[in-house]
C-alpha positions as CSV (number, residue, x, y, z in Angstrom):
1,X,-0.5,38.5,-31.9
2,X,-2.9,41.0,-30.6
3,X,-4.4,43.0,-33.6
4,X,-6.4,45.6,-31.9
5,X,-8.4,46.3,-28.9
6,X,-12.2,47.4,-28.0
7,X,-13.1,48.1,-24.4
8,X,-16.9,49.9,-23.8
9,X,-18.1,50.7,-20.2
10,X,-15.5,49.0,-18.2
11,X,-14.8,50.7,-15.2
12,X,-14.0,54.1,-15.6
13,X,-13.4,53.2,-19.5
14,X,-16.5,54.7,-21.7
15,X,-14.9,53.7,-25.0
16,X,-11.4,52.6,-26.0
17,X,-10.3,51.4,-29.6
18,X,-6.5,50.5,-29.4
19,X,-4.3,49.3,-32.3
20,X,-1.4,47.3,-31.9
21,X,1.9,46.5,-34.1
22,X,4.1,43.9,-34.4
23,X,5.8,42.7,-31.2
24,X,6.6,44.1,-28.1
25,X,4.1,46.4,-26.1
26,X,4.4,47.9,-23.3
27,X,1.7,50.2,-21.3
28,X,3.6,52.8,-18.9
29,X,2.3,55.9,-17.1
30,X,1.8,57.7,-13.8
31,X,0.6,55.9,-10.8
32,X,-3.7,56.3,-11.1
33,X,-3.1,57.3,-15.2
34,X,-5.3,53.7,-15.6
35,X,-2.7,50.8,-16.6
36,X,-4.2,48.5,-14.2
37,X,-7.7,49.2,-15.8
38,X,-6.4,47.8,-18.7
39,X,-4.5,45.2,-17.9
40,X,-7.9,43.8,-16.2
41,X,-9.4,44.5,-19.5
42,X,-6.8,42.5,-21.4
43,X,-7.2,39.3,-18.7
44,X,-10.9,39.5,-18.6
45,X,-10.1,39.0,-22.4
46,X,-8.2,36.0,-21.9
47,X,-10.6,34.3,-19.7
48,X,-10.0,35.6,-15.9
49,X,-13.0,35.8,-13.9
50,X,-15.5,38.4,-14.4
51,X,-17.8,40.1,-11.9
52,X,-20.4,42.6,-12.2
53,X,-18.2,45.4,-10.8
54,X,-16.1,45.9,-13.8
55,X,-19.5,46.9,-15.3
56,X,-19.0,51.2,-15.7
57,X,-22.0,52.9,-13.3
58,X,-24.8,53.6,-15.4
59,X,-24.1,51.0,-17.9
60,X,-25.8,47.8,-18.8
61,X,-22.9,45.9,-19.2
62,X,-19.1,45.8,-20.3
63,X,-17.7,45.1,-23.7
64,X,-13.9,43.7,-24.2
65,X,-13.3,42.9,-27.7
66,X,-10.5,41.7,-29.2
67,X,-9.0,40.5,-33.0
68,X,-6.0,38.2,-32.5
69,X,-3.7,37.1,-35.7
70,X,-3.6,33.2,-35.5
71,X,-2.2,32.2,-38.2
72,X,1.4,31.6,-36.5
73,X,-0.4,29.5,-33.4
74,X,-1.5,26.2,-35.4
75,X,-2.2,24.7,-31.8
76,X,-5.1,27.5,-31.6
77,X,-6.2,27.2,-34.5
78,X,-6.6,23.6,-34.7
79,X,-8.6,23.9,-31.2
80,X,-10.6,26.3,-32.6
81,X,-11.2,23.9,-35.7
82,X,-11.8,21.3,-33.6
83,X,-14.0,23.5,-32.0
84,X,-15.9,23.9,-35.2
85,X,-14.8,27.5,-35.9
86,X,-13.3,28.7,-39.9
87,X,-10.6,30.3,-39.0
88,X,-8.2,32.2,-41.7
89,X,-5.8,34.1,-39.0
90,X,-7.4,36.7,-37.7
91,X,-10.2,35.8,-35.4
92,X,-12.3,38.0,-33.0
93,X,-12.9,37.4,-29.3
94,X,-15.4,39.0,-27.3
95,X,-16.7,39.2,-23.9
96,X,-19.8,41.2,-22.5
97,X,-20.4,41.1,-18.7
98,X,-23.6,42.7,-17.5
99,X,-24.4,44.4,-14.4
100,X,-26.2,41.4,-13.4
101,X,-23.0,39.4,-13.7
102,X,-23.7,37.3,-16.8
103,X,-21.2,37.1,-18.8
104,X,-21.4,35.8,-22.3
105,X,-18.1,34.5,-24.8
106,X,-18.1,35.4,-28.8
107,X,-15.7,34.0,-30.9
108,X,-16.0,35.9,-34.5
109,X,-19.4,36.7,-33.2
110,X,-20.6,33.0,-32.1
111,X,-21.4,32.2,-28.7
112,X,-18.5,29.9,-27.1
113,X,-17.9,28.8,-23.8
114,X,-15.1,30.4,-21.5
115,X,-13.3,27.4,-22.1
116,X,-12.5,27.5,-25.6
117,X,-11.2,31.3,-25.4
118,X,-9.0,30.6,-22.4
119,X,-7.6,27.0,-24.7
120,X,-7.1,29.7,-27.4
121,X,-5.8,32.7,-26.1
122,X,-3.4,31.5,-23.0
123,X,-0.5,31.5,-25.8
124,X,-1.5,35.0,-27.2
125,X,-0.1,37.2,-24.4
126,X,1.9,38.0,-21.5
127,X,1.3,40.2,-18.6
128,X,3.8,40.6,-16.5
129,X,4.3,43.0,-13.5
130,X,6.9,43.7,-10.5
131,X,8.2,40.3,-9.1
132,X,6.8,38.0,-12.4
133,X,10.3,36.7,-12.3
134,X,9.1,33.7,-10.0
135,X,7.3,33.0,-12.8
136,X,10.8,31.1,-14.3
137,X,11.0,29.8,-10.8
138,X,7.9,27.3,-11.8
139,X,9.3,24.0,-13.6
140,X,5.8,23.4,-14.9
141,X,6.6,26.5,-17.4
142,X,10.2,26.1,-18.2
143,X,9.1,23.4,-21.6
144,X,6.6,25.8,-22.9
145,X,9.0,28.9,-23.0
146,X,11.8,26.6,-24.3
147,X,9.4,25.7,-26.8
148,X,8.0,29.3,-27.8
149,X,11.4,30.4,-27.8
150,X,13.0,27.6,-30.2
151,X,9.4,28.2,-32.3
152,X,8.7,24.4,-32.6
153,X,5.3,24.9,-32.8
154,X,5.0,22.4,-35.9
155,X,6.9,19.2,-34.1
156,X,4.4,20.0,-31.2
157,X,1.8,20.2,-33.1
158,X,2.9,16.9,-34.8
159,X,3.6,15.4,-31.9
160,X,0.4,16.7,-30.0
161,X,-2.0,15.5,-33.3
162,X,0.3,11.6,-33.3
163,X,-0.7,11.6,-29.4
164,X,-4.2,11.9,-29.9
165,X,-4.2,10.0,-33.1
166,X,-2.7,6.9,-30.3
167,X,-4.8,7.7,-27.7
168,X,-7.9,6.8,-29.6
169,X,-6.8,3.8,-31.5
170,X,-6.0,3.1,-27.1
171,X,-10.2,3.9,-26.3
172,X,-10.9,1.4,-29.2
């Protein structure tokens, strides 16, 4: 669950601290109040591509910043232990893109590859906008809702952690 939000010279956005609460958001507005501008924000976040247009005018680069509670996604936070990271539940994710189009990953202020915050996060939230309900249409995403939705993250985490445990006793 998203904990709070930090966006600093993206776009039109000079600075934006946003905190969230339990559950459900939604972002709703006039037509040109900025929602898309946002949303970008939030997918940059999450590991969509980034270019150096996002960067504001004047600005040396853009700062998306997020703090994420993990401690209800063991999958992510045994990837990010895996990954070498202490994590306690909430954990900070950062991306900076500059106007040169570098753009760098921090995860609780380390340097990570895209990679790793994309593994983490691609459980953490949903966007979804007019005609997403093709979305159900996909058989490749019908186990992984049934699975959120019956919460059996612990059996496939279990059966995940067996599978690699059997895969490497295979290599061997």
């Amino acid at each position: 669950m998203i904990r709070n939000l930090y966006i600093q010279n993206f776009v039109l956005i000079e600075k934006l601290a946003l905190d969230f609460n339990e559950g459900f958001s939604a972002f709703t507005g006039e037509t040109g109040a900025g929602k898309s501008i946002l949303i970008d924000a939030i997918s940059l976040l999450c590991g969509n591509r980034a270019s150096s247009s996002v960067v504001a005018k004047g600005s040396e680069k853009a700062i998306i910043e997020g703090t994420f509670d993990l401690s209800n996604d063991l999958s992510a936070m045994h990837v990010l232990q895996e990954a070498g990271f202490i994590c306690e539940g909430d954990v900070t994710f950062t991306r900076e893109i500059t106007k040169a189009g570098k753009s760098t990953v921090r995860i609780d202020h380390r340097i990570a590859p895209l990679s790793l915050l994309r593994e983490v996060l691609k459980n953490q939230i949903d966007i979804h906008g007019q005609r997403d309900n093709s979305y159900l249409l996909n058989t490749a995403n019908h186990l992984p809702l049934l699975d959120r939705f019956l919460n059996n993250e612990k059996q496939c985490d279990a059966v995940q952690k067996a599978y690699q445990i059997y895969h490497s006793l295979v290599e061997e």
